[in-house]
N, C-alpha and C positions, 0 to 999 in steps of 0.2 A: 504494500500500500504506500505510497507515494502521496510526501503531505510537502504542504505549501509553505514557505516558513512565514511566521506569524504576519509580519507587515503585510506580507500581498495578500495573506487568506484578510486581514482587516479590508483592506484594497478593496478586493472583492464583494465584501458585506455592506463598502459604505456604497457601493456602485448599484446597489439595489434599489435607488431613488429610479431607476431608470426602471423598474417594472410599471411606471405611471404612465409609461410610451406603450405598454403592451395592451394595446384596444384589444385584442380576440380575447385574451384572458378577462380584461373589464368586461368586454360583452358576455362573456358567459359567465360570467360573479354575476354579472345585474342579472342575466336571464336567470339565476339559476332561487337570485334573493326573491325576484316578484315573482315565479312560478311556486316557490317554497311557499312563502308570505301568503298567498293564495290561498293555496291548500289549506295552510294553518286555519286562516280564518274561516274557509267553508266547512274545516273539522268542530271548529267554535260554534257554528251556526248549527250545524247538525246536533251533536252534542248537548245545545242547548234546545232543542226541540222534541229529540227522543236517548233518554239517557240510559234505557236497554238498546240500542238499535245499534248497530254494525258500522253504518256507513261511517259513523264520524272516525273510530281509529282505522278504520281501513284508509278514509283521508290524511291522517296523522301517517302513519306508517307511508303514505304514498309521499306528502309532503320529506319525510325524512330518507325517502329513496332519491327524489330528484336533489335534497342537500347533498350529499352524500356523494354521488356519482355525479353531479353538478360542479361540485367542490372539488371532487378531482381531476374531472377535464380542465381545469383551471390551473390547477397547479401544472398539469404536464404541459398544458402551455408556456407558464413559467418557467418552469423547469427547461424548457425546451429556450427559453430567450435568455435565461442564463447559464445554460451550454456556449450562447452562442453559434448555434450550429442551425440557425433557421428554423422559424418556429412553423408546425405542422399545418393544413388547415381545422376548424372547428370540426367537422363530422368526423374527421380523423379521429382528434383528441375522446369525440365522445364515446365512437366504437371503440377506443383505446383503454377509457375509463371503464365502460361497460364489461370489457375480457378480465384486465384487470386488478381494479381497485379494492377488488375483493381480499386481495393479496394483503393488505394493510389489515384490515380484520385480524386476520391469520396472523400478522406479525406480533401486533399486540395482545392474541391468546398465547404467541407461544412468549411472550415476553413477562405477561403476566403467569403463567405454568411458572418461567425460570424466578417470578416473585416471591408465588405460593411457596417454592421447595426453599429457598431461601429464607423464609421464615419460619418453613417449619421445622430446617437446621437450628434453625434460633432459640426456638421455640423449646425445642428437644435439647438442645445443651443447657436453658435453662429450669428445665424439670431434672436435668441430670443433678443440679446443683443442690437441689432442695436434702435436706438435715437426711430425712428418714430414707432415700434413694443412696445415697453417696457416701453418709456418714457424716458424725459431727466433725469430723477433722477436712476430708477430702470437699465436703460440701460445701463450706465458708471458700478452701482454695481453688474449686472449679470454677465460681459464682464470681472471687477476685479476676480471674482468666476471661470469663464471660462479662465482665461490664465494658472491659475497652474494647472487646472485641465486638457487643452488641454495639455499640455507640458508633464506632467506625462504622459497621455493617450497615447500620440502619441512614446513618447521615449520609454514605455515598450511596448509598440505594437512593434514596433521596434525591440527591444531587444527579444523579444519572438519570433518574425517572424527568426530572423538570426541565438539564439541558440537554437532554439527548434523547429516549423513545418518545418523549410528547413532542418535542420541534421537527425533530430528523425520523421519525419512523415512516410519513408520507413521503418526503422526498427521497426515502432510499426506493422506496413503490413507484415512486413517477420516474426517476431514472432509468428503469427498466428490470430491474433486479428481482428476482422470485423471491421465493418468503423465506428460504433458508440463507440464502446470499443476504437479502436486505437485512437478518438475524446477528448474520457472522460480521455486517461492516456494523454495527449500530455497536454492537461483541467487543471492535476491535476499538473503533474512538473511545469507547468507556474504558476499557484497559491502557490503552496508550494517549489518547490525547485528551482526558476528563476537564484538566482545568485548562487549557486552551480553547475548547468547545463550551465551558462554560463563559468565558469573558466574550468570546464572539455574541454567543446568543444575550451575555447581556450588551453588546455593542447595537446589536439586531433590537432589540427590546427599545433599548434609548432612541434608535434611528426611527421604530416605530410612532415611538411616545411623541419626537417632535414634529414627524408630519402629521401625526394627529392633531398638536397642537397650532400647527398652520392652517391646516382643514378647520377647526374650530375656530379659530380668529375670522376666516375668511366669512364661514358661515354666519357667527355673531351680526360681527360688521356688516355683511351686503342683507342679512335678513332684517337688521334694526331702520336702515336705511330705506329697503323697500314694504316694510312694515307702515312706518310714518310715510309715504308715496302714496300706499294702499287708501289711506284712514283720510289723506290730506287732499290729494288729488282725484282717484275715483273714486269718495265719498260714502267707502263702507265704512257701513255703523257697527263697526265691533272693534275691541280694543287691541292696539295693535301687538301685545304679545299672544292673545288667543287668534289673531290672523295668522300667523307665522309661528303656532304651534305642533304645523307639520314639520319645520326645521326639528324639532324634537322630539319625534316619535309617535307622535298623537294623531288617531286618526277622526273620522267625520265627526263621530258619538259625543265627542267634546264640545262642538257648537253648543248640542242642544244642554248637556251640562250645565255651559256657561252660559246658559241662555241667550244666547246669540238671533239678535231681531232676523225674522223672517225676512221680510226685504234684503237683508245681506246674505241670505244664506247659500245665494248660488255662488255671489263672489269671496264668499270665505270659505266655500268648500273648495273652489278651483286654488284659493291659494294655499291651503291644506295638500289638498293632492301636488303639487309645484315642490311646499317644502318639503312632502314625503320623498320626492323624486331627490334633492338636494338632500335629505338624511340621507338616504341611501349611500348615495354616491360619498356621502362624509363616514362611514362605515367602511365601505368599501376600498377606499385608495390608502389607507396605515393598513389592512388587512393586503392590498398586494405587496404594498411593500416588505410588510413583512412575513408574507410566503417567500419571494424572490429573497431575502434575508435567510432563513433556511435555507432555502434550497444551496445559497451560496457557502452557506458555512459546508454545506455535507459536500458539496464538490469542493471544496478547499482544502479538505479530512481525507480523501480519497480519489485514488484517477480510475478504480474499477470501476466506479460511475459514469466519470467521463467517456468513458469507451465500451459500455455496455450498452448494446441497438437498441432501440427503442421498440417499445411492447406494442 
């Protein structure tokens, strides 16, 4: 395995502003958030009309299928734009995701299996310790043997669960690598490169943090401004942060909440539905960046990636 020394794997991580340039991966984030969103709320409505009935989790379970296999045609796009090596068309990625993304499942049963038995190693040397098992002498010196060694155990278990199977376990799946392969590179960073994978992911984490905080400025600012536009110039009667309550998550059902006059109701819903469009997209652009943030730290960690075909 063939690693990057640290400057250029940083290089690499801070160069992920540019997954803002990858419109096919946006296009399939946004398709993949309104088609999810969708679902959700048709499962809500169901749900709330027959709460024996079927339909509503069969829409839940549909909604968290198009996430899923949504969310991974996305990344392999990504993945594919920080290779470098040309990014695939859309039906490509989605038949890609579809073969697949199943593989990530499978990586985190077998990652969680290697948890299970590692705790129940733990588990088992700390039953060995106890007085009436081991004896009054050996019992107290197994349990001294057993505390540094559960502490280590459990705090890099830790640490390898937060920077490395939860960030890098998709991108070893979008690179193209099976569920044994994606197993043994996930295997080998935790063994050899733990605290260099962990400073990246938090370099990745910060890179996140401040385009979100640029996304949020941008949003504040242009929705307060055409908030006061809204109330000042086209003369709806609603106040202007329940206008531009779509900027923050809220959908129609808030008008009437906020009892919001009739006569404005068509122009506070159109600007509901606008700022839900701009939440989105304020969701969405720290979220590409930081997949392409993954994905770069796991080609940085390894070139079996780099040169394994694509699935």
């Amino acid at each position: 395995m063939r690693e990057r020394d640290p400057l250029s794997a940083l290089s690499l991580v801070l160069r992920s502003v540019d997954a803002l340039r990858n419109a096919r991966a946006l296009y399939v984030l946004v398709g993949t958030f309104a088609l999810a969103g969708l679902l959700v709320a048709v499962a809500e409505s169901s749900l709330a009309r027959d709460e024996n009935g079927w339909w509503g989790p069969l829409q839940a379970a549909a909604a968290l299928f198009v996430a899923f296999y949504g969310g991974n045609a996305a990344g392999m796009l990504i993945m594919d734009d920080a290779r470098g090596q040309g990014i695939r068309e859309v039906p490509d990625a989605l038949r890609a995701s579809f073969a697949t993304a199943h593989r990530l499942l499978l990586v985190l049963i077998l990652v969680g299996a290697a948890y299970a038995a590692l705790g129940a190693l733990l588990l088992g040397l700390f039953w060995l310790s106890r007085t009436s098992v081991a004896g009054p002498v050996a019992g107290p010196l197994l349990f001294g043997f057993a505390v540094p060694v559960g502490v280590l155990t459990v705090g890099l278990a830790a640490l390898a669960a937060v920077a490395v199977v939860v960030p890098l376990a998709a991108p070893a799946v979008w690179s193209g690598a099976g569920v044994a392969q994606a197993g043994a590179h996930l295997l080998r960073i935790v063994r050899h490169r733990l605290p260099t994978v962990a400073l990246l992911m938090a370099a990745v984490t910060l890179l996140t943090a401040g385009m979100g905080a640029i996304v949020t400025f941008v949003v504040q600012v242009g929705g307060r401004a055409i908030a006061e536009l809204g109330v000042r110039v086209v003369g709806v009667d609603v106040p202007p942060q329940q206008l531009m309550a779509g900027l923050f998550g809220y959908g129609l059902r808030s008008l009437g909440a906020a009892g919001a006059p009739t006569g404005s109701t068509g122009h506070a819903a159109a600007a509901l539905v606008g700022g839900g469009a701009v939440f989105a997209l304020a969701l969405l652009l720290p979220g590409l960046v930081y997949l392409r943030g993954t994905c770069a730290v796991f080609l940085a960690l390894t070139d079996d990636a780099v040169r394994s075909p694509r699935p």
